[in-house]
DRENDRENTI-21547 format. One record per atom (N, C-alpha, C): atom name; residue number from 0; x, y, z; residue in three letters. Coordinates in steps of 0.02 Angstrom, whole numbers, always signed. Atoms other than C-alpha are relative to their C-alpha. Example, Ala and Ser with C-alpha at 12.3 -4.5 7.8 and 13.67 -1.06 7.14 Angstrom:
DRENDRENTI-21547
> atome | num | X | Y | Z | residu
> N | 0 | +45 | -59 | +0 | ALA
> CA | 0 | +615 | -225 | +390 | ALA
> C | 0 | +45 | +60 | +0 | ALA
> N | 1 | -42 | -59 | -3 | SER
> CA | 1 | +684 | -53 | +357 | SER
> C | 1 | -39 | +55 | +37 | SER
END
This chain:
DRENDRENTI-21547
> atome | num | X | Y | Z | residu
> N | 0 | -8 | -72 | -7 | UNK
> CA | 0 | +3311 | +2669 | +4764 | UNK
> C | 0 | +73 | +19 | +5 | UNK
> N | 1 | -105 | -33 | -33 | UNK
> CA | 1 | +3503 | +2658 | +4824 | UNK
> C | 1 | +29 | +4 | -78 | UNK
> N | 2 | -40 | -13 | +80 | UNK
> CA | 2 | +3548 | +2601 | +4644 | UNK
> C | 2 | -19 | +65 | -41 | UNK
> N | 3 | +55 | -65 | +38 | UNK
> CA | 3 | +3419 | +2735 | +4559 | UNK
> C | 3 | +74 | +61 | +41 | UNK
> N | 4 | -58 | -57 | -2 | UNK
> CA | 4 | +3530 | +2860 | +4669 | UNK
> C | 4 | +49 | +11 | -22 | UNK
> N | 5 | -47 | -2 | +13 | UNK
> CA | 5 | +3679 | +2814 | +4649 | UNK
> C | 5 | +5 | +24 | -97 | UNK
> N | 6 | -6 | +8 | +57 | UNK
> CA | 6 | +3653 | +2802 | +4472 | UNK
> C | 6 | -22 | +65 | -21 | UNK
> N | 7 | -1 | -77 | +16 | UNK
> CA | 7 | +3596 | +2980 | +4475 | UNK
> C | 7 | +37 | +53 | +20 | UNK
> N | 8 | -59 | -22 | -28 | UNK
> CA | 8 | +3735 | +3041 | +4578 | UNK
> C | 8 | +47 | -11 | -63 | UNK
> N | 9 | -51 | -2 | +62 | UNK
> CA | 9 | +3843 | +2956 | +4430 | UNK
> C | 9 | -34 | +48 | -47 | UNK
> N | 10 | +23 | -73 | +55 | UNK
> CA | 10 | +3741 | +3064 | +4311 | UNK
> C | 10 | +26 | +69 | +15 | UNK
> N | 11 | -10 | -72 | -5 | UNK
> CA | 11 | +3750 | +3227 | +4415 | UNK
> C | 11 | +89 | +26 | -19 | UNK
> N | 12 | -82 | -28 | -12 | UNK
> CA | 12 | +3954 | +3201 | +4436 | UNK
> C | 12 | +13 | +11 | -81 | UNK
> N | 13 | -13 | -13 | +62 | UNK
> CA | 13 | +3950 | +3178 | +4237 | UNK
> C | 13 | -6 | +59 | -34 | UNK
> N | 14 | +39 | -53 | +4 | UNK
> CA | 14 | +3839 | +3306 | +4222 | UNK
> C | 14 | +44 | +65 | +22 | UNK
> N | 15 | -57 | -57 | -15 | UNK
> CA | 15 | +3958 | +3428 | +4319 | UNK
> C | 15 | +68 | -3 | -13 | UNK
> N | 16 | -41 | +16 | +37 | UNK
> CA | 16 | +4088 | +3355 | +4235 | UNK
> C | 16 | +16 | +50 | -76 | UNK
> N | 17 | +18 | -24 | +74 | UNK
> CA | 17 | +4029 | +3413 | +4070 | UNK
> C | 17 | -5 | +86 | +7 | UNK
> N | 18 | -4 | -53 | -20 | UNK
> CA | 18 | +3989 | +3568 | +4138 | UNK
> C | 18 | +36 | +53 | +21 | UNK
> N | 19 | -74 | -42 | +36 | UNK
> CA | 19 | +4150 | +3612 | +4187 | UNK
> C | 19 | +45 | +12 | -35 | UNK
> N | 20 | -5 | -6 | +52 | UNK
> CA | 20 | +4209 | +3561 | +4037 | UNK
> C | 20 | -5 | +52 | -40 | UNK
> N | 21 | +29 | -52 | +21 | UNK
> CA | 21 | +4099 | +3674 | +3966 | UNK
> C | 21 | +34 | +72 | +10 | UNK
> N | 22 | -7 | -65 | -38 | UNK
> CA | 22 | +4130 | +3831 | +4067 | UNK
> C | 22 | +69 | +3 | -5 | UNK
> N | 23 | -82 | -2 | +17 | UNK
> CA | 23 | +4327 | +3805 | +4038 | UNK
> C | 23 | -4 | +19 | -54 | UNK
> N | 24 | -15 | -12 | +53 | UNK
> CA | 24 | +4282 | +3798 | +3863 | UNK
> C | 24 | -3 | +63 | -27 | UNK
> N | 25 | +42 | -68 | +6 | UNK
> CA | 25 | +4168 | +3959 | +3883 | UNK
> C | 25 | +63 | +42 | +19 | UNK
> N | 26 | -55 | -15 | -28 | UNK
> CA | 26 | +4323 | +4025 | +3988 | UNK
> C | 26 | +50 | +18 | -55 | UNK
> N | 27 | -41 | -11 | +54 | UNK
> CA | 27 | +4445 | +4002 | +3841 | UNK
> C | 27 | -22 | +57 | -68 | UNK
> N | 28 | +32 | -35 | +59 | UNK
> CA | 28 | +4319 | +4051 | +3704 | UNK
> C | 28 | +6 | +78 | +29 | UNK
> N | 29 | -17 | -46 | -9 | UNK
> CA | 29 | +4312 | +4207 | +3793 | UNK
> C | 29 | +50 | +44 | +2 | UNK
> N | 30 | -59 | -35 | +16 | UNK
> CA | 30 | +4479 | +4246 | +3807 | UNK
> C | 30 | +12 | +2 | -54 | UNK
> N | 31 | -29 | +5 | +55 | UNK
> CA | 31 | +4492 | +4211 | +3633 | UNK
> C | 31 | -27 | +64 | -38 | UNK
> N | 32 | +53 | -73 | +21 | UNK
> CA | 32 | +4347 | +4358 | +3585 | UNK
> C | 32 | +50 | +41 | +37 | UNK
> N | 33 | -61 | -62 | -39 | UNK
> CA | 33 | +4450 | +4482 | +3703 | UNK
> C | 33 | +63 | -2 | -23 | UNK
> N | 34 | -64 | -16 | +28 | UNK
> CA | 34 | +4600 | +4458 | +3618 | UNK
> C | 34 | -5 | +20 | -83 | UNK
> N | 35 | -2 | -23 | +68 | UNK
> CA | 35 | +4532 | +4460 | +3438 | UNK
> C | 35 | -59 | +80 | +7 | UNK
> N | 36 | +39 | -56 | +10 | UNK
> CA | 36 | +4429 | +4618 | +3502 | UNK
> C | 36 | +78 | +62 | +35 | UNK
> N | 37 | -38 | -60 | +9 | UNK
> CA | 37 | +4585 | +4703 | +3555 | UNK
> C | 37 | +52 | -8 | -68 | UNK
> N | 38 | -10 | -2 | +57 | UNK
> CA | 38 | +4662 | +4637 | +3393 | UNK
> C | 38 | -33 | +50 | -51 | UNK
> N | 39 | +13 | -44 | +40 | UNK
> CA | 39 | +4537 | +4735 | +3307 | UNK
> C | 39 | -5 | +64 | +24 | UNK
> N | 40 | -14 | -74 | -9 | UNK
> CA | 40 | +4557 | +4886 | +3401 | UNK
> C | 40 | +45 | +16 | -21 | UNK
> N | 41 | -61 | -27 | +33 | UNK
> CA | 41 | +4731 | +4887 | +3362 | UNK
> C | 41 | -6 | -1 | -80 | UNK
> N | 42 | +14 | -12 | +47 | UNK
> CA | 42 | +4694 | +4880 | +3194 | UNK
> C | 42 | -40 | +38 | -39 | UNK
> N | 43 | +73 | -65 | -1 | UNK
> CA | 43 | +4542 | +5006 | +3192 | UNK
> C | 43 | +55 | +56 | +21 | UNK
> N | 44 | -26 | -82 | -45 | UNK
> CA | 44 | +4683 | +5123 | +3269 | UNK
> C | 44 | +65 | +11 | -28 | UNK
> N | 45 | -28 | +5 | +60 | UNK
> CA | 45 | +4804 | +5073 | +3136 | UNK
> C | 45 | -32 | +28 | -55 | UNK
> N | 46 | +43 | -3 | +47 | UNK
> CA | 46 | +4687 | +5079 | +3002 | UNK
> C | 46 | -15 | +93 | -10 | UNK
> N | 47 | +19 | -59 | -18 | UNK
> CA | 47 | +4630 | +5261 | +3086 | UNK
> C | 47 | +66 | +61 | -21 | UNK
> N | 48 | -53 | -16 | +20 | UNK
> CA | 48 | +4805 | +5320 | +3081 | UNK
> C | 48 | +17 | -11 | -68 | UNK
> N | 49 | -29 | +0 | +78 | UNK
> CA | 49 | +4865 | +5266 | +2908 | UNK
> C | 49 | -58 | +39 | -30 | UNK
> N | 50 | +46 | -44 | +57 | UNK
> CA | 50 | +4704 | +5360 | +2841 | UNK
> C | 50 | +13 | +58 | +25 | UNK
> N | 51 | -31 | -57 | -26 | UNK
> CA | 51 | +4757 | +5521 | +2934 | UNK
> C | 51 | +71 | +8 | -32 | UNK
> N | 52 | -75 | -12 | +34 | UNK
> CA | 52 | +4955 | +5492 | +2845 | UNK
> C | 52 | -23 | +8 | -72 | UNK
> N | 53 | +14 | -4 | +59 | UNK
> CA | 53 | +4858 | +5468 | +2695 | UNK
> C | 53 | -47 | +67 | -9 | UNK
> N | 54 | +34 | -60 | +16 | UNK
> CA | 54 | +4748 | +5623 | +2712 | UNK
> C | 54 | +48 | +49 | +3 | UNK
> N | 55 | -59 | -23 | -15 | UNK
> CA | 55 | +4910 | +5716 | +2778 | UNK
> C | 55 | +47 | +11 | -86 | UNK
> N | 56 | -50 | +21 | +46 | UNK
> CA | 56 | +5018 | +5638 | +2639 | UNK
> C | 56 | -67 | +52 | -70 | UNK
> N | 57 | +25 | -49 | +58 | UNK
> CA | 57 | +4875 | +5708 | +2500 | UNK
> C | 57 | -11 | +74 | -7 | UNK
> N | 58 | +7 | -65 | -13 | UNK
> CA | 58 | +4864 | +5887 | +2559 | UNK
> C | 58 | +66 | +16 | -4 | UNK
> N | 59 | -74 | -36 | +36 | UNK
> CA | 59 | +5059 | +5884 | +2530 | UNK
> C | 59 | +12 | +12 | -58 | UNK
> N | 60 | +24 | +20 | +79 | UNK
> CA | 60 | +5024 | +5805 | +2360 | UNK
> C | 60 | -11 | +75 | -23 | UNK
> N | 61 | +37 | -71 | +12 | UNK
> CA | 61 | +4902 | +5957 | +2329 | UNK
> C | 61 | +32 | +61 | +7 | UNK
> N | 62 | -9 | -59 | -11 | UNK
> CA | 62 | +5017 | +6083 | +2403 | UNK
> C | 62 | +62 | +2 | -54 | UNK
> N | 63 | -35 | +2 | +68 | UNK
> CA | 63 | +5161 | +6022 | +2284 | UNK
> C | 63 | -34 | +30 | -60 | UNK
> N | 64 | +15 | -20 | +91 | UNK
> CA | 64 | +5064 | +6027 | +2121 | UNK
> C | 64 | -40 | +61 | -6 | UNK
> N | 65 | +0 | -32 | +15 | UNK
> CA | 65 | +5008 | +6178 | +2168 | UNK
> C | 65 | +51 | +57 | +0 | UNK
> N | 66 | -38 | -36 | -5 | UNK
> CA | 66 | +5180 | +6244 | +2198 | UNK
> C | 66 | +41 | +2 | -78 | UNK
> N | 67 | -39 | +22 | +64 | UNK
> CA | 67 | +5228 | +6149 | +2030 | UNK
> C | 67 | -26 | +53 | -57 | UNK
> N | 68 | +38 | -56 | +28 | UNK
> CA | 68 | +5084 | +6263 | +1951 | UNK
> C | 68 | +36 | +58 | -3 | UNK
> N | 69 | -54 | -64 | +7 | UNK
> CA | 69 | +5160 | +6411 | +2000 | UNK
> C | 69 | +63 | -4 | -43 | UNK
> N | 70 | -56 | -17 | +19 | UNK
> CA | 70 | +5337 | +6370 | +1960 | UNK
> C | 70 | -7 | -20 | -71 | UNK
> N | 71 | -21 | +19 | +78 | UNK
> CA | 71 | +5287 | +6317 | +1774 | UNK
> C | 71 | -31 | +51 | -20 | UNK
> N | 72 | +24 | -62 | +36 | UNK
> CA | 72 | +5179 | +6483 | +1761 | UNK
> C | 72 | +59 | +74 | +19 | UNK
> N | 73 | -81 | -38 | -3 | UNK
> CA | 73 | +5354 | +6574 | +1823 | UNK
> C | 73 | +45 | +2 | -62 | UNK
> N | 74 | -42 | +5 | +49 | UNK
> CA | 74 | +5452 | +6497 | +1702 | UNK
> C | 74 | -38 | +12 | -63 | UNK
> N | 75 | -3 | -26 | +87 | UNK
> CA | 75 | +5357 | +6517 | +1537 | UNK
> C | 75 | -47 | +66 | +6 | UNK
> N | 76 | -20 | -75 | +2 | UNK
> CA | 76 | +5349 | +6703 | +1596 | UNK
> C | 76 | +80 | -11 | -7 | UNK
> N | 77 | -83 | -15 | +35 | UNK
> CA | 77 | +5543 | +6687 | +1584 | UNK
> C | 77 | -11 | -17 | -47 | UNK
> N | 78 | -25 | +24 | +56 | UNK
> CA | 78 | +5537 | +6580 | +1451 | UNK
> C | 78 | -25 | +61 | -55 | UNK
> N | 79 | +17 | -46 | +82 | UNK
> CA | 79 | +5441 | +6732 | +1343 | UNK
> C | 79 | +55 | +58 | +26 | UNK
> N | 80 | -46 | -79 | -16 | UNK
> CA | 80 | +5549 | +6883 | +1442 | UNK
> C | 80 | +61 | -34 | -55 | UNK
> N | 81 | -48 | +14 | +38 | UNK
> CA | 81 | +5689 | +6757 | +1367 | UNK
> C | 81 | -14 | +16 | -56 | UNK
> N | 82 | +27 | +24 | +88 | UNK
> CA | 82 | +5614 | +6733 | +1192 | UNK
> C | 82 | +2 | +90 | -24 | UNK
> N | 83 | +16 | -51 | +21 | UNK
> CA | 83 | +5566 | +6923 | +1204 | UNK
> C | 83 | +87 | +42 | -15 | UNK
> N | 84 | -76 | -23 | +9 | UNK
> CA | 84 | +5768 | +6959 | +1234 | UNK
> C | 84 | +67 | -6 | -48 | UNK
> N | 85 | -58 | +40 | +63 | UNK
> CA | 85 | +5848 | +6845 | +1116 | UNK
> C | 85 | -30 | +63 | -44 | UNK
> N | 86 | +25 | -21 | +60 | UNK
> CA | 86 | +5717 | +6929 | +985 | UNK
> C | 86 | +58 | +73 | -4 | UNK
> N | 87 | -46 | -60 | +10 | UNK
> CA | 87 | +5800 | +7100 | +1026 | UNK
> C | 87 | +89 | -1 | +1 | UNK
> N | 88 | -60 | +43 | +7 | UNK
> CA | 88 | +5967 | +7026 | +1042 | UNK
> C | 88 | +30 | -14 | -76 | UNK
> N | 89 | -37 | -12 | +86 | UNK
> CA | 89 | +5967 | +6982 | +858 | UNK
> C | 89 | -1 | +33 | -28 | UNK
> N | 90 | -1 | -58 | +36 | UNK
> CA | 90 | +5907 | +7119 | +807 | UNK
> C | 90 | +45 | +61 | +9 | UNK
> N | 91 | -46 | -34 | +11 | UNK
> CA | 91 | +6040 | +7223 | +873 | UNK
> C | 91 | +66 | -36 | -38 | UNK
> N | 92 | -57 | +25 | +67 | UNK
> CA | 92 | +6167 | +7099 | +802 | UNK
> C | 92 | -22 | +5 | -62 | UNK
> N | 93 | +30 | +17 | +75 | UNK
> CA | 93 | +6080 | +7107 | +647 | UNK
> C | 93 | +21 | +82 | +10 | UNK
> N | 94 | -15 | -58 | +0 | UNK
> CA | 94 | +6098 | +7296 | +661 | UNK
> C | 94 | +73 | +24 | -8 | UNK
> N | 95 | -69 | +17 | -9 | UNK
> CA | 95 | +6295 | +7278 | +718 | UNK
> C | 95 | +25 | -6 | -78 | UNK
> N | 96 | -39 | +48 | +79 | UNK
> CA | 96 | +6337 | +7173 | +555 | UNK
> C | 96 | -21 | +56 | -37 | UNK
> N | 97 | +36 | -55 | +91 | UNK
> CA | 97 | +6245 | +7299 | +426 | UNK
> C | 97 | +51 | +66 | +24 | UNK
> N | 98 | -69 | -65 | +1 | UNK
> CA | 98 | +6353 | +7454 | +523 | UNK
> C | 98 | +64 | -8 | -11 | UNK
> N | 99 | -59 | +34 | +21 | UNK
> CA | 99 | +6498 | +7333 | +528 | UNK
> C | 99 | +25 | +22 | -77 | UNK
> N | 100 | -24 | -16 | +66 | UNK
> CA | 100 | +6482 | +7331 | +340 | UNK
> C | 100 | -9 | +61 | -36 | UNK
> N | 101 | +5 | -85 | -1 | UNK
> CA | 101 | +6432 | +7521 | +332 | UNK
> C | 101 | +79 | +28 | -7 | UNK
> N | 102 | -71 | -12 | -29 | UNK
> CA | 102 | +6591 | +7539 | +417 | UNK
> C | 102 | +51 | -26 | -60 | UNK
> N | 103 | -11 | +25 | +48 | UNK
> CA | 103 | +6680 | +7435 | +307 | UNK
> C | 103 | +4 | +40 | -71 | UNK
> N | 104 | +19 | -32 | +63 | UNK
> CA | 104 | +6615 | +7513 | +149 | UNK
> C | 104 | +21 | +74 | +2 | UNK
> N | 105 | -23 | -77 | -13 | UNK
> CA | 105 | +6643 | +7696 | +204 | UNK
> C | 105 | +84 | -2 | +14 | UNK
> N | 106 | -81 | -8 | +2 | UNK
> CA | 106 | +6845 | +7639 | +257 | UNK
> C | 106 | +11 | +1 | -82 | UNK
> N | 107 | -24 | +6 | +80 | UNK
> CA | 107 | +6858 | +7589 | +73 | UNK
> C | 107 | -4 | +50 | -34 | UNK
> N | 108 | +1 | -66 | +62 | UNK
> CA | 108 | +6787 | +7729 | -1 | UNK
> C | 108 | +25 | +65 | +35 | UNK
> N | 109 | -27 | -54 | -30 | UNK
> CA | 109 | +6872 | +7851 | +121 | UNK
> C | 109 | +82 | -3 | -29 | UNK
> N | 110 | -45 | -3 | +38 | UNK
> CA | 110 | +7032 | +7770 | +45 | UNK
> C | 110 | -4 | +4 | -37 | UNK
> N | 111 | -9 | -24 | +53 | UNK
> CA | 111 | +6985 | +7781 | -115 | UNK
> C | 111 | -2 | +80 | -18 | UNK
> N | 112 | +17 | -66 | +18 | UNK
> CA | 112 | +6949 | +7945 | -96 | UNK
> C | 112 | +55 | +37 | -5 | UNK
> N | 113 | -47 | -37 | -20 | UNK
> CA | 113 | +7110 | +7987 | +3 | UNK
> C | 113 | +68 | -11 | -74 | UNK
> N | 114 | -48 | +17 | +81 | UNK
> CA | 114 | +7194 | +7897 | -165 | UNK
> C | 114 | +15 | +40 | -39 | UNK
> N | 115 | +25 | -49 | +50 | UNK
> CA | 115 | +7107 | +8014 | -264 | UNK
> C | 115 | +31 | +69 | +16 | UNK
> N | 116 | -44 | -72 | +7 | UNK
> CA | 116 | +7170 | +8156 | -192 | UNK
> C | 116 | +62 | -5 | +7 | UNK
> N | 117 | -62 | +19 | +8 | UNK
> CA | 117 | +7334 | +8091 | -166 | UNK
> C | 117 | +20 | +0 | -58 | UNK
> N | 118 | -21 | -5 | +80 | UNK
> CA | 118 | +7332 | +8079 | -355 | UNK
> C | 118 | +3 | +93 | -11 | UNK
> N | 119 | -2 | -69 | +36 | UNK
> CA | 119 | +7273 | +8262 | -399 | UNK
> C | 119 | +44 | +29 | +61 | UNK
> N | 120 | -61 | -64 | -26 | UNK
> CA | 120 | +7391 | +8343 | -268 | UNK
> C | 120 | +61 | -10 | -35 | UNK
> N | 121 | -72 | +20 | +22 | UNK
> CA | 121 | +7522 | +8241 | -340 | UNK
> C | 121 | +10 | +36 | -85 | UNK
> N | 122 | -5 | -26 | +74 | UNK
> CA | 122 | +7463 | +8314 | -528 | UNK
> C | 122 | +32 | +80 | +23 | UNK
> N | 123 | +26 | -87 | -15 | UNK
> CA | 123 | +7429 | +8493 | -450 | UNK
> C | 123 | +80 | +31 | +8 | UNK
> N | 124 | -75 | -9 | -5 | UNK
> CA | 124 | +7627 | +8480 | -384 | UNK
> C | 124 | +42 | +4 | -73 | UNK
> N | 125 | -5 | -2 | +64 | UNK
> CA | 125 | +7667 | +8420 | -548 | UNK
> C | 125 | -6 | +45 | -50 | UNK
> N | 126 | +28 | -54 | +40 | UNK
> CA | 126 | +7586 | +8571 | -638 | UNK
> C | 126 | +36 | +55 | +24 | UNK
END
């Protein structure tokens, strides 16, 4: 019986041996879950955040291209007020040039004219 005990005494000490073994290991393992569970919080709260910069960041997006909208339905209203200005633009130079040569044409024949009578006064004296 003494050996039988003993020999189950050596079991139990193994036995609680193993056991705290165990329960150290359980011990560790646990800390190891609690650190990869606040790992993934921080990353759930990362994750949470960058999709808030990214919802943020696309409603700027959106407010750009619709400011870009505008400013390209601005400009090709200038661009026709322009187009519509040049048009009248040439057409008064185009107007200009033709009185220009109006002008022109009427000096010439105002001298020839003044020629002309410069001639017959000069006969009329003559006579």
């Amino acid at each position: 019986l003494q050996k039988e005990l003993l020999k189950y005494k050596q079991e139990a000490r193994n036995l609680q041996g193993i056991k705290d073994a165990l329960q150290q290991r359980l011990i560790q393992q646990d800390a190891s879950v609690l650190q990869l569970k606040q790992e993934l919080l921080r990353a759930n709260m990362d994750k949470e955040e960058l999709h808030n910069q990214n919802v943020d960041l696309q409603r700027k997006v959106e407010e750009r291209n619709r400011l870009l909208a505008e400013y390209k339905k601005e400009l090709g209203q200038k661009d026709r007020h322009l187009q519509q200005h040049q048009t009248k633009l040439d057409e008064t130079l185009r107007q200009l040039s033709e009185a220009s040569y109006q002008q022109v044409d009427l000096e010439w024949e105002l001298e020839h004219k003044e020629a002309l009578l410069a001639q017959c006064m000069k006969r009329e004296a003559e006579e």
